[in-house]
C-alpha positions as CSV (number, residue, x, y, z in Angstrom):
1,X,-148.1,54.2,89.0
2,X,-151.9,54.4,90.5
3,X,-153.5,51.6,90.2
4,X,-157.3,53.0,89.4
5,X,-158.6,50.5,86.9
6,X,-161.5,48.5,87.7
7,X,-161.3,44.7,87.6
8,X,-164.0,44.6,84.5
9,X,-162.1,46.8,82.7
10,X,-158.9,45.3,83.2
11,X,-160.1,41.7,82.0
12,X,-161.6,43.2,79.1
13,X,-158.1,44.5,78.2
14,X,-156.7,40.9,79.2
15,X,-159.2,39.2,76.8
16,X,-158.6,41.8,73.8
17,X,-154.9,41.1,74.4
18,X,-155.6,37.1,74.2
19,X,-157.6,37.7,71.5
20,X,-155.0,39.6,69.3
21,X,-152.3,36.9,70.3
22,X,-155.0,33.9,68.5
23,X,-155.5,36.3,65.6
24,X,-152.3,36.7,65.5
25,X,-151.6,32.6,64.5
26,X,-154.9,33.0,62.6
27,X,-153.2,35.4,60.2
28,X,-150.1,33.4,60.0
29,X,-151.3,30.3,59.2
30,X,-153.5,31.3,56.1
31,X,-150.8,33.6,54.3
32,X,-147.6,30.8,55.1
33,X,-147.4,28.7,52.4
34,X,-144.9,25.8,53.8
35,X,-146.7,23.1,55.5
36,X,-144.0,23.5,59.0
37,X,-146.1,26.8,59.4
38,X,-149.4,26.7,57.5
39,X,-150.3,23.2,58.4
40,X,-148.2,22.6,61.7
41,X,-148.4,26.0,63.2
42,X,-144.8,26.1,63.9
43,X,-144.8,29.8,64.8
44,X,-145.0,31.8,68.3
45,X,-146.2,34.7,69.0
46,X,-146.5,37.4,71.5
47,X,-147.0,40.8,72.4
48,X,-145.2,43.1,74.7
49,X,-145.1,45.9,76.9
50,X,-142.7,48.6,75.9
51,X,-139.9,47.3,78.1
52,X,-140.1,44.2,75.9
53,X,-141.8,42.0,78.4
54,X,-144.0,39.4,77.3
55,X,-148.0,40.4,78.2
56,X,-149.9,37.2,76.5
57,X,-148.0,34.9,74.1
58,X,-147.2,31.8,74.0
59,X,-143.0,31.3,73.9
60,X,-141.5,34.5,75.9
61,X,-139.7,37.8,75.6
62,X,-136.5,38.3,73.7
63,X,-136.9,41.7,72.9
64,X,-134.5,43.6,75.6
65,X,-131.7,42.2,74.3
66,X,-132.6,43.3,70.9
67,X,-133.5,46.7,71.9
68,X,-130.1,46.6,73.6
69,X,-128.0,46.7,70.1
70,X,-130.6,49.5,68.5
71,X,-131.3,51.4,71.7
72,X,-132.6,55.1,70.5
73,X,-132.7,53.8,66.3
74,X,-136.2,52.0,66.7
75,X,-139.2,53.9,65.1
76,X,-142.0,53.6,63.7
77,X,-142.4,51.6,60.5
78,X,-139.3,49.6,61.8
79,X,-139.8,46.1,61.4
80,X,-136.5,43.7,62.5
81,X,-135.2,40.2,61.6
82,X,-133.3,37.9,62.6
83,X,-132.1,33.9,63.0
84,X,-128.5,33.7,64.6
85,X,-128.9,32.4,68.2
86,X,-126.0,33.7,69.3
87,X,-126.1,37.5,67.9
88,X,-129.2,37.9,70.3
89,X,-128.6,35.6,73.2
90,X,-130.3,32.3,72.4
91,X,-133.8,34.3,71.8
92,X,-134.2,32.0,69.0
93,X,-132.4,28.5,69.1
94,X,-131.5,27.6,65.7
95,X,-131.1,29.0,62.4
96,X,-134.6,27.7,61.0
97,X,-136.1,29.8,63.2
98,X,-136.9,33.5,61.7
99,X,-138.1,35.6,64.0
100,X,-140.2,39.0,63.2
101,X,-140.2,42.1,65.6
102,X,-142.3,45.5,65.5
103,X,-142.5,48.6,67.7
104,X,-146.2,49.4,68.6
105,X,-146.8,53.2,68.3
106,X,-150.0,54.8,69.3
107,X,-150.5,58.7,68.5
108,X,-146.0,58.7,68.0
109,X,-145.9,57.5,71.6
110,X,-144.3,53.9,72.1
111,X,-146.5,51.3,73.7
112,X,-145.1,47.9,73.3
113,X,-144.2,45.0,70.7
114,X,-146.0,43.3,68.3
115,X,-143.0,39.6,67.8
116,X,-143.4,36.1,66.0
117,X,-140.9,33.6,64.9
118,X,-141.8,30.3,62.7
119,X,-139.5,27.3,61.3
120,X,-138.6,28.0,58.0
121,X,-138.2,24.7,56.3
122,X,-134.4,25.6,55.0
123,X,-132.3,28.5,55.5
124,X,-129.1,27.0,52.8
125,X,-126.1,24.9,54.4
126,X,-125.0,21.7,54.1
127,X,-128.1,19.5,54.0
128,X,-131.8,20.0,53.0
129,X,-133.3,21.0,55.7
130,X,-130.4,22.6,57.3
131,X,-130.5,20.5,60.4
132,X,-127.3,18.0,59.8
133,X,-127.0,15.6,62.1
134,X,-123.5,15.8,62.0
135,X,-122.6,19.2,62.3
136,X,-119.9,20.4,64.2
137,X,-120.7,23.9,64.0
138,X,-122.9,26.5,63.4
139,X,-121.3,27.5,60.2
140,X,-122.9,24.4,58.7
141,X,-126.1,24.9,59.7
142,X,-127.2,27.8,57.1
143,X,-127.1,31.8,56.8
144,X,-127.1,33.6,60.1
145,X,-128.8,36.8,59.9
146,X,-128.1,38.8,63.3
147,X,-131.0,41.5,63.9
148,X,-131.6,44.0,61.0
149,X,-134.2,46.5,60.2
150,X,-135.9,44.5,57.0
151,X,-138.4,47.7,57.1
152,X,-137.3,51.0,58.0
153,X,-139.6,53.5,58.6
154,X,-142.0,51.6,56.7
155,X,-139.8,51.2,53.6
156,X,-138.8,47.4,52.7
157,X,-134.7,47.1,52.4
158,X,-134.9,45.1,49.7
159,X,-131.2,43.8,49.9
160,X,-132.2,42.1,53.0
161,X,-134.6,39.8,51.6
162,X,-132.5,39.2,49.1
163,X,-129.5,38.0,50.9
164,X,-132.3,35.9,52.7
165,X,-134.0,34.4,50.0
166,X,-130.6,34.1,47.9
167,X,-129.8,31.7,51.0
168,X,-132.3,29.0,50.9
169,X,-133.5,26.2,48.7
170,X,-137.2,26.7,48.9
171,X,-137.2,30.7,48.4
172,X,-140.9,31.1,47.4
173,X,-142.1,29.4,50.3
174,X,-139.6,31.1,52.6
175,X,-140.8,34.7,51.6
176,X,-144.3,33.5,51.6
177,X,-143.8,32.6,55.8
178,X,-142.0,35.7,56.2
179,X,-144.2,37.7,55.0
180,X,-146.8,36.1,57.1
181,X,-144.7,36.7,60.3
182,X,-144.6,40.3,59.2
183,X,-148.6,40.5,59.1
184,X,-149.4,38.9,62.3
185,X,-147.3,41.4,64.0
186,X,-148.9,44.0,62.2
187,X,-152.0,42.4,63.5
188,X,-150.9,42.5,67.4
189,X,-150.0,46.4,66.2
190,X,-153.8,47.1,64.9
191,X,-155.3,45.8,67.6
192,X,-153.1,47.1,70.5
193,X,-154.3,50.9,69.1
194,X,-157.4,50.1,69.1
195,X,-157.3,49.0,72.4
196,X,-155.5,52.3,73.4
197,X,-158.5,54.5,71.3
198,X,-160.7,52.6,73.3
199,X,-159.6,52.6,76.6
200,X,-156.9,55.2,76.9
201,X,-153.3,55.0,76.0
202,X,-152.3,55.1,80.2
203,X,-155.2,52.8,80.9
204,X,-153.7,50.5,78.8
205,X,-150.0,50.7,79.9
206,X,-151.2,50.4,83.1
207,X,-153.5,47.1,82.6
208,X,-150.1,45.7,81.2
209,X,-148.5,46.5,84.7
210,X,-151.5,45.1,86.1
211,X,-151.6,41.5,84.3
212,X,-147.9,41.0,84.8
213,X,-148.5,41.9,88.9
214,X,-151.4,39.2,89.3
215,X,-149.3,36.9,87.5
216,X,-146.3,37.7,90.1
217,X,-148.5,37.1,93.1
218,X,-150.1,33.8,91.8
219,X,-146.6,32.3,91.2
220,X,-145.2,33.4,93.9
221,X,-148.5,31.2,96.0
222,X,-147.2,28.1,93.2
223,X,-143.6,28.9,94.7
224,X,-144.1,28.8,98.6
225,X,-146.1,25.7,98.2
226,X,-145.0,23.5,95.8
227,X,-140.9,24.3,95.7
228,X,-139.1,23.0,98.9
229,X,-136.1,24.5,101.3
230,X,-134.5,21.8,100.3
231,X,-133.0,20.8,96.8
232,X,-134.2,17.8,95.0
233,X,-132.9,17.0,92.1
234,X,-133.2,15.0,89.0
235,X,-131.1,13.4,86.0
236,X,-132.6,12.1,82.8
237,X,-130.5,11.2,79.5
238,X,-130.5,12.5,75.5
239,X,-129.6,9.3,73.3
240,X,-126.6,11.0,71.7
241,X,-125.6,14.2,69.2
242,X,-125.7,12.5,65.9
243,X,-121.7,12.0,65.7
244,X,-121.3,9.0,68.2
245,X,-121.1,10.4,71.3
246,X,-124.0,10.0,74.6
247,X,-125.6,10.0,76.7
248,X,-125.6,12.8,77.4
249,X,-126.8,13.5,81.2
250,X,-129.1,16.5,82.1
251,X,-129.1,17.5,85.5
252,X,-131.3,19.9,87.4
253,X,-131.9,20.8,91.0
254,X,-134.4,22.8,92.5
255,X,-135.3,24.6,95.7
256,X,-136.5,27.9,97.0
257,X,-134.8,30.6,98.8
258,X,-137.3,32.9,100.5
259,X,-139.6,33.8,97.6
260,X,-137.1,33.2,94.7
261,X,-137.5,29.8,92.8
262,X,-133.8,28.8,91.8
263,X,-133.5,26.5,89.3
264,X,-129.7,24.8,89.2
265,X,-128.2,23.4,86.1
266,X,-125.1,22.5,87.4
267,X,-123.9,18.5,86.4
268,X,-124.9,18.7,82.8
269,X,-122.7,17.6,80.7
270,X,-120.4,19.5,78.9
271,X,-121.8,20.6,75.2
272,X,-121.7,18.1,72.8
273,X,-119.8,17.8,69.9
274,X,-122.5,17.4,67.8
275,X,-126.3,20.3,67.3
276,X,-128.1,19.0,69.8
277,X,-126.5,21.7,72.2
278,X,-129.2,24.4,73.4
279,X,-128.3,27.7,73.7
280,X,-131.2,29.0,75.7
281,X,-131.6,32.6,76.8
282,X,-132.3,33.2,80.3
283,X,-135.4,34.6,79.7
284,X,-136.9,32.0,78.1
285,X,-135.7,29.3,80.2
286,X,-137.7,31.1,83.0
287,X,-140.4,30.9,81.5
288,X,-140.5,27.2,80.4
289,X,-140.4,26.7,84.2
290,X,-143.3,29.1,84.7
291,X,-145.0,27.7,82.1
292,X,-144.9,23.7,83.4
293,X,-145.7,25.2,86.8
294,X,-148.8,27.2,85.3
295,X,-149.7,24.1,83.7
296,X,-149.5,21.8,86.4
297,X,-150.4,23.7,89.5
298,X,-153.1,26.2,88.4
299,X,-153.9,26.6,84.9
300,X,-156.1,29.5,85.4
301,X,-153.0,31.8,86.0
302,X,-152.2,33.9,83.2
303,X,-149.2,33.2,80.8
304,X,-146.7,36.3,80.5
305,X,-143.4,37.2,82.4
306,X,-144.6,39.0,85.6
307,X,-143.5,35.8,87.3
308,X,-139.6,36.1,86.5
309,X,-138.2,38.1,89.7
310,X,-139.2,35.3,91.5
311,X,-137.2,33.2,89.3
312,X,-133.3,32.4,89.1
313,X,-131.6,30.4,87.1
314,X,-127.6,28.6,86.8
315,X,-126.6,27.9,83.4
316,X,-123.3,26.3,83.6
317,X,-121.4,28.1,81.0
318,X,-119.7,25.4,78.0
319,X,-122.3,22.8,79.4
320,X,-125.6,21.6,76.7
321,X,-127.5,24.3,77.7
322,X,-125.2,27.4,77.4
323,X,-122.8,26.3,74.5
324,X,-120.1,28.0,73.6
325,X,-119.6,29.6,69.8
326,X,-119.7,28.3,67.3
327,X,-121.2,25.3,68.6
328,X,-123.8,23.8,66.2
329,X,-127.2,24.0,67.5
330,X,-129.6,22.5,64.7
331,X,-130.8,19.7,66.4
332,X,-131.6,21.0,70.2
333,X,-135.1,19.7,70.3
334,X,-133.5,16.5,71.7
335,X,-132.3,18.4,74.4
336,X,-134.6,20.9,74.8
337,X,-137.6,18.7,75.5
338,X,-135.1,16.6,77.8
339,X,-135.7,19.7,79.6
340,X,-139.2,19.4,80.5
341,X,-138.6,15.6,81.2
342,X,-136.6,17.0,84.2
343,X,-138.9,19.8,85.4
344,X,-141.3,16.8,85.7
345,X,-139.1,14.3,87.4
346,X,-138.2,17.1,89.7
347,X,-141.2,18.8,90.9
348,X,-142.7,15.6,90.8
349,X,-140.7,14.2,93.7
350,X,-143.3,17.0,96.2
351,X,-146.0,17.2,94.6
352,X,-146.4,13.9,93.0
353,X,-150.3,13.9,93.0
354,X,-149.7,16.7,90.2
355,X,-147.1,16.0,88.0
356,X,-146.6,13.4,85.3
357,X,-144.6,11.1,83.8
358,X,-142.0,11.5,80.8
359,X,-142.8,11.7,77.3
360,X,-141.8,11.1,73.6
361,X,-138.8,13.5,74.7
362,X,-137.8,15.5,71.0
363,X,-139.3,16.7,67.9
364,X,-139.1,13.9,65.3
365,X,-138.6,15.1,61.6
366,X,-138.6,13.4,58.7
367,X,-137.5,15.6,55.3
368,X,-137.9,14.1,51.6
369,X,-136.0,16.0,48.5
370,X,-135.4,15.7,45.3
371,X,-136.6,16.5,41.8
372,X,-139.8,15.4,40.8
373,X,-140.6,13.5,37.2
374,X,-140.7,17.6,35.7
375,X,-137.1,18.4,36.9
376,X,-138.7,20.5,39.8
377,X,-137.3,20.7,43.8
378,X,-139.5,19.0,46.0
379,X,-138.7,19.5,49.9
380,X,-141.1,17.7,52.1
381,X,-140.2,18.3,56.0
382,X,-143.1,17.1,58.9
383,X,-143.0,16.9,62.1
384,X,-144.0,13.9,64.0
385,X,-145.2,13.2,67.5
386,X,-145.3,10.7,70.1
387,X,-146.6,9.8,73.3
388,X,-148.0,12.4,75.7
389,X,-147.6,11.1,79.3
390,X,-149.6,10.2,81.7
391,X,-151.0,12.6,83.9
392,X,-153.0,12.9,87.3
393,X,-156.2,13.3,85.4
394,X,-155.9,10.4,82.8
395,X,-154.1,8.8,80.2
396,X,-151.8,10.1,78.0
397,X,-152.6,11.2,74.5
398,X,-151.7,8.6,71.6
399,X,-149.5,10.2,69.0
400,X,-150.1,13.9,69.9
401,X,-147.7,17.3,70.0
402,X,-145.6,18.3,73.4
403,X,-146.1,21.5,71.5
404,X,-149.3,23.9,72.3
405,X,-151.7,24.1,69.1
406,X,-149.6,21.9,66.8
407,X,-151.4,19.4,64.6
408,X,-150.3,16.3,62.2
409,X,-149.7,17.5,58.7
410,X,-153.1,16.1,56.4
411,X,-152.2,13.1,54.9
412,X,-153.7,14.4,51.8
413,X,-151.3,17.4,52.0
414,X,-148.8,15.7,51.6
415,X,-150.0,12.8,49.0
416,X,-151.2,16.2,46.7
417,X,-148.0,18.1,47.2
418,X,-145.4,15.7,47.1
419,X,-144.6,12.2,45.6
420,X,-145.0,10.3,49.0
421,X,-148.0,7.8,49.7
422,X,-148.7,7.7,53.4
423,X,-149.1,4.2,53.6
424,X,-149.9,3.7,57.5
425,X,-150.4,5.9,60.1
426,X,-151.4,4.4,63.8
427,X,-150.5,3.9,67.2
428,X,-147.5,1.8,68.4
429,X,-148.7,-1.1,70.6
430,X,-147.3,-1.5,74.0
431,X,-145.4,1.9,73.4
432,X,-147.2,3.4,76.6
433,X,-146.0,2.6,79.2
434,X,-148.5,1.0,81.9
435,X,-150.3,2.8,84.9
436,X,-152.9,3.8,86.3
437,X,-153.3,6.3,83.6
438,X,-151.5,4.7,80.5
439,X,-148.4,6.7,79.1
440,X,-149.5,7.6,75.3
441,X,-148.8,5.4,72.5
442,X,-146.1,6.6,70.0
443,X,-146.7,6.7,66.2
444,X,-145.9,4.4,63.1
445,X,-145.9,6.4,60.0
446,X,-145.0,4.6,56.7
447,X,-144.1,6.5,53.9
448,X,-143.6,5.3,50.3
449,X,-141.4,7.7,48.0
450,X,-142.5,7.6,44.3
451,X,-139.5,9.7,42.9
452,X,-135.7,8.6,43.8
453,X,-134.5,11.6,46.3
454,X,-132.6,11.5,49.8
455,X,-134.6,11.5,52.9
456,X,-133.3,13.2,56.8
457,X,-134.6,11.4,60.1
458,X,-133.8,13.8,63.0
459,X,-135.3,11.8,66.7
460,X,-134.0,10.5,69.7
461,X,-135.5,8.0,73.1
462,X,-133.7,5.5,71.1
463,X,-131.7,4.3,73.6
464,X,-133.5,6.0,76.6
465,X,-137.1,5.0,77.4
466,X,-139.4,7.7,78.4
467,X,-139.8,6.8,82.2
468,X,-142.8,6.3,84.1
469,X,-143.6,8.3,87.3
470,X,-145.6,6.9,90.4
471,X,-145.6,3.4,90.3
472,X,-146.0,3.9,86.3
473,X,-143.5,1.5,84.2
474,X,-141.1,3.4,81.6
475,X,-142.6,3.9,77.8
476,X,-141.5,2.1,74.2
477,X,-138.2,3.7,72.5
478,X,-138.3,5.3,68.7
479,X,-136.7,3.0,66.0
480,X,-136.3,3.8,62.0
481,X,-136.3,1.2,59.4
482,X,-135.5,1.2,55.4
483,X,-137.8,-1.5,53.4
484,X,-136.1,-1.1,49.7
485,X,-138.4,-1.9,47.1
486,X,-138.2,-6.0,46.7
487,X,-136.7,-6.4,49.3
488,X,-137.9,-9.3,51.6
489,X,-137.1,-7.4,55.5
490,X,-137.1,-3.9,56.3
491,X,-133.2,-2.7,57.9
492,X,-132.9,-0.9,60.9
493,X,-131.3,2.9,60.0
494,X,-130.2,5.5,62.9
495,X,-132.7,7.6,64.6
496,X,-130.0,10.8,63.5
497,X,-129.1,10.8,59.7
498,X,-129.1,12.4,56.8
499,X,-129.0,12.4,52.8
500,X,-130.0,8.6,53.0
501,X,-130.4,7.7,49.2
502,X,-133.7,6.3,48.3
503,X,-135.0,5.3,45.3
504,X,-138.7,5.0,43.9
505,X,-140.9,2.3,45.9
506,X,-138.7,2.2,48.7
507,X,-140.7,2.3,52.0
508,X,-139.3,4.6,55.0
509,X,-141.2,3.3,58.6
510,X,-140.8,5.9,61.1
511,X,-141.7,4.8,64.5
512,X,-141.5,7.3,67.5
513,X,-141.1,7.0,71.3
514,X,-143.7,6.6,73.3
515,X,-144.9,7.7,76.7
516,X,-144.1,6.7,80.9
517,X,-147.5,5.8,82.5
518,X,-148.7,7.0,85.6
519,X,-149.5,5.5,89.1
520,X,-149.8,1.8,89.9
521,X,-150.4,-0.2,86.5
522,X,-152.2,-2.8,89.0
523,X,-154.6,-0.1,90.3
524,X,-156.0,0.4,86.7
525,X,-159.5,-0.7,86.1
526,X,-159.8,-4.1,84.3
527,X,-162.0,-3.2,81.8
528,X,-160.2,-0.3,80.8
529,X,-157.0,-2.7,80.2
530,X,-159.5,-4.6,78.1
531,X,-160.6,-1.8,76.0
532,X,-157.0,-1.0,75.5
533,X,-156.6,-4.6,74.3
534,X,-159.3,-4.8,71.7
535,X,-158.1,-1.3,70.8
536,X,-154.7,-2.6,69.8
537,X,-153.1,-0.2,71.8
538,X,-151.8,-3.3,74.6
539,X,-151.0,-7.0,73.8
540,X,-152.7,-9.5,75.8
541,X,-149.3,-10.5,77.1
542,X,-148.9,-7.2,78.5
543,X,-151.9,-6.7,80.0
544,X,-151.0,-9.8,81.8
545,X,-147.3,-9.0,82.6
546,X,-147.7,-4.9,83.7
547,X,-150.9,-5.0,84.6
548,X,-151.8,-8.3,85.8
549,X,-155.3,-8.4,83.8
550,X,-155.9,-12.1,82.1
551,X,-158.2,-11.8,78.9
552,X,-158.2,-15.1,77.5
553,X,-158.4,-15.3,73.4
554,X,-161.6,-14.7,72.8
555,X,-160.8,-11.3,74.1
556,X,-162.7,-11.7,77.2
557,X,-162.6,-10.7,80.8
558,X,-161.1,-13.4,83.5
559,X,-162.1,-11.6,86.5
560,X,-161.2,-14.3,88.8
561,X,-157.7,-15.0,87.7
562,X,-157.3,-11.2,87.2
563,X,-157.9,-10.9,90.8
564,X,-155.8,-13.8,92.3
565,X,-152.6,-12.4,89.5
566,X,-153.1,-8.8,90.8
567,X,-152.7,-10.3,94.7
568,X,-150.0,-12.1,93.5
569,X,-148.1,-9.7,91.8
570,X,-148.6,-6.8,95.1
571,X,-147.0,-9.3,97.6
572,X,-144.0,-10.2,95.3
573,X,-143.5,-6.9,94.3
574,X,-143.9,-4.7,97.4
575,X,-144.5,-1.1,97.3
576,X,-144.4,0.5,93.7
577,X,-141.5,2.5,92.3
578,X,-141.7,6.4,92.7
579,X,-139.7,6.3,88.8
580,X,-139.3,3.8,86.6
581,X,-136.3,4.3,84.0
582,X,-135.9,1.4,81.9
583,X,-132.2,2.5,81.6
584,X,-128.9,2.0,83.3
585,X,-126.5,4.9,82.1
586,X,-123.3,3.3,80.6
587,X,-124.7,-0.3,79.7
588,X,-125.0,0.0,75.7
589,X,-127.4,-2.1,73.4
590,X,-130.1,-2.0,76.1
């Protein structure tokens, strides 16, 4: 191909693309009607070059091995759908996830992919929800749908949707978010031909070659000087898979050969029993590594997949991260943000000035169902968050997403929608671990039911603390608790469970995991300690014990006896801790 465009050109086609990709959430989220979607913004997009690979988005290609099963039977009008992770090798990880795909056509000539899949709050099986916490297999976990045109030539198959929809409990809401997948990618598709009216149909295929070149070269400058010869490696913990059985141990090594990034798998544990197996495509596990590397080493590099020949991966087949059918796979959040725990403690061990420490480590969700006082479904599902870590550049964030663009569900969404009072929402104190720069704080979140139902708690750092990285001290765990109505004391409930009965007044406290601080907790500032103290967010005993600052009760400064503790506590200690766990694998009740 000759490369002839100019670099103005070229960022004008980057920036149209970037732009398309926002509108393409923009569109999503006002034409959804659950709140997973149209208040979370649990949906991905992306568009693609006609080989299928990824050009801006924000989650990574799937598409070749979609295009694989159809090869010459994809025109235009097609649109395809689909949810089974393992009929199109792990491009989507569980059932709740429908995802959307559409050829891009300009003048009848094929130019790329318009793709967008979101959480759809239940897709049938055995619980509300359809994320048991005690599934053995996929088959409990709700319809599979493998890929399928669900427009052909620009005419809906109706019988599609309604095997879809005949499989859910919330249908309306279901075709509502599908239906809003569908128009964002026809979005992306409006606004890729325009781009090709504009600037030329071989301009633009070209510009996509372009963008996915740069890309290569500014990883492969990432690669050479931040991943070593030599392998370091890494091990961090999920709680357990919901049926009684963890740790479970994640492994990772990493090291370069040449040019090629390799990223080794190999000491996992075997696949688990229980759905918090992830069966991750190849692809997409690339790009997760890209992505933290992007992130952490040089923001300013483009997001898309030129990056992944410089990539290789080892999935130990049968192992948590390449399960074997028909695994169940509805909880693999825990496992899957375990993931980026590991990347961390990893590349951290080279390049510690630039990594961070680990954080709330899953997706926490809390679902609420039953019929309300007019005999009508109700089905409540949120999302909650925890502790960002703490990072070279400050503290962590206090009860914010691990996801890009998510956001908290209003609290006066839910109080109009549903029969839930949010009684409390705030920051956990002590729950970030100490630093330099202070892990985030996890979340308390009380909710008060007001109709009798049965209520699903999905998290995990339980058991595991969220470690700290630099000298930083590991973060607080998760914990659930049931306070019946009339009751005098709240009891403690799993951190997995589901179709807990609950009855009208009964108070659910959810509190999540929060954060590992970062750097040497006795190199923080005084007065930040303090401000953290009068914010509630550290106890006076802690800021005494971890950070060796003494604020007497008047909430006031002792800078004298803050200095002669910090001397102290230097000489008895000795040099700081590159990690701190908080966990010894094997030792229960800790």
């Amino acid at each position: 191909m000759t490369r002839t465009i100019d670099p103005i050109t070229l960022d004008l086609i980057e920036n149209a693309l970037l732009n398309a990709r926002f509108e393409m959430d923009s569109v999503v989220v006002r034409v959804a009607l659950s709140p997973v979607i149209r208040e979370q913004h649990d949906e991905f997009p992306m568009i693609c070059n006609p080989a299928g690979q990824m050009i801006v988005g924000q989650f990574g290609s799937y598409i070749p091995a979609i295009v694989d099963q159809y090869k010459d039977n994809i025109h235009e009008g097609d649109i395809f759908v689909w949810n089974d992770p393992y009929a199109c090798k792990g491009s989507i990880s569980h059932n709740n996830d429908w995802c959307v795909m559409l050829p891009i056509f300009h003048e009848g000539v094929h130019v790329g992919f318009s793709s967008i899949f979101g959480h759809m709050v239940d897709v049938g099986g055995k619980v509300p929800g359809s994320m048991p916490s005690d599934a053995y297999s996929i088959w409990e976990e709700g319809l599979r749908v493998p890929p399928v045109k669900i427009f052909e030539k620009g005419v809906m198959n109706e019988g599609v949707l309604q095997i879809m929809l005949n499989n859910t409990r919330t249908p309306d809401m279901n075709r509502a978010d599908l239906m809003a997948l569908i128009a964002g990618c026809r979005t992306a598709s409006k606004r890729v031909i325009e781009i090709c009216d504009r600037f030329g149909r071989e301009t633009y295929l070209e510009a996509c070659g372009l963008l996915l070149d740069r890309t290569k070269e500014a990883m492969r400058v990432l690669i050479n000087k931040y991943i070593p010869e030599e392998p370091v490696t890494f091990t961090d913990y999920v709680d357990d898979d919901g049926v009684g059985n963890g740790p479970f141990k994640m492994h990772l090594s990493i090291y370069r050969r040449g040019d090629i990034a390799v990223f080794d798998w190999t000491g996992t544990d075997d696949q688990a029993e229980g759905p918090i197996n992830f069966h991750i495509h190849e692809g997409l596990c690339k790009l997760f590594f890209g992505v933290y590397m992007i992130m952490a080493f040089d923001p300013k590099i483009m997001f898309n997949e030129g990056f992944y020949d410089l990539f290789e991966v080892v999935l130990p087949e049968g192992s948590l991260l390449n399960p074997r059918f028909p695994a169940a796979l509805s909880n693999r959040l825990n496992t899957h943000t375990r993931f980026f725990d590991c990347q961390a403690g990893a590349l951290g061990q080279r390049a510690p000035h630039l990594s961070m420490a680990a954080g709330y480590g899953t997706s926490p969700h809390f679902i609420f169902t039953g019929q309300d006082g007019n005999g009508k479904y109700f089905q409540l599902m949120e999302l909650l968050f925890g502790g960002v870590p703490g990072r070279p550049r400050g503290d962590g964030l206090d009860g914010h997403a691990w996801w890009p663009l998510f956001s908290a569900t209003p609290i006066e969404y839910i109080e109009n929608y549903y029969p839930v009072i949010v009684e409390s929402y705030r920051p956990v104190k002590d729950a970030g671990g100490a630093g330099l720069h202070r892990g985030g704080a996890g979340i308390e979140k009380v909710y008060r039911v007001l109709e009798k139902g049965s209520v699903s708690i999905h998290d995990d750092r339980e058991k595991v603390p969220p470690w700290g990285i630099n000298g930083g001290l590991h973060g607080g765990t998760s914990s659930k608790w049931l306070h019946r109505a009339g009751a005098a004391e709240p009891e403690r409930i799993a951190s997995k469970l589901d179709n807990l009965k609950v009855e009208p007044g009964d108070r659910i406290i959810f509190i999540t995991a929060g954060s590992g601080g970062w750097g040497d907790p006795l190199d923080r500032p005084a007065d930040k300690v303090l401000k953290d103290v009068k914010a509630d967010l550290v106890s006076p005993e802690k800021a005494r014990s971890d950070y060796g600052v003494v604020i007497g009760s008047d909430l006031k400064l002792d800078t004298g006896a803050t200095e002669t503790l910090r001397s102290a506590m230097r000489t008895e200690r000795g040099a700081p801790a590159p990690f701190d766990f908080g966990f010894i694998p094997g030792i229960t009740g800790q």
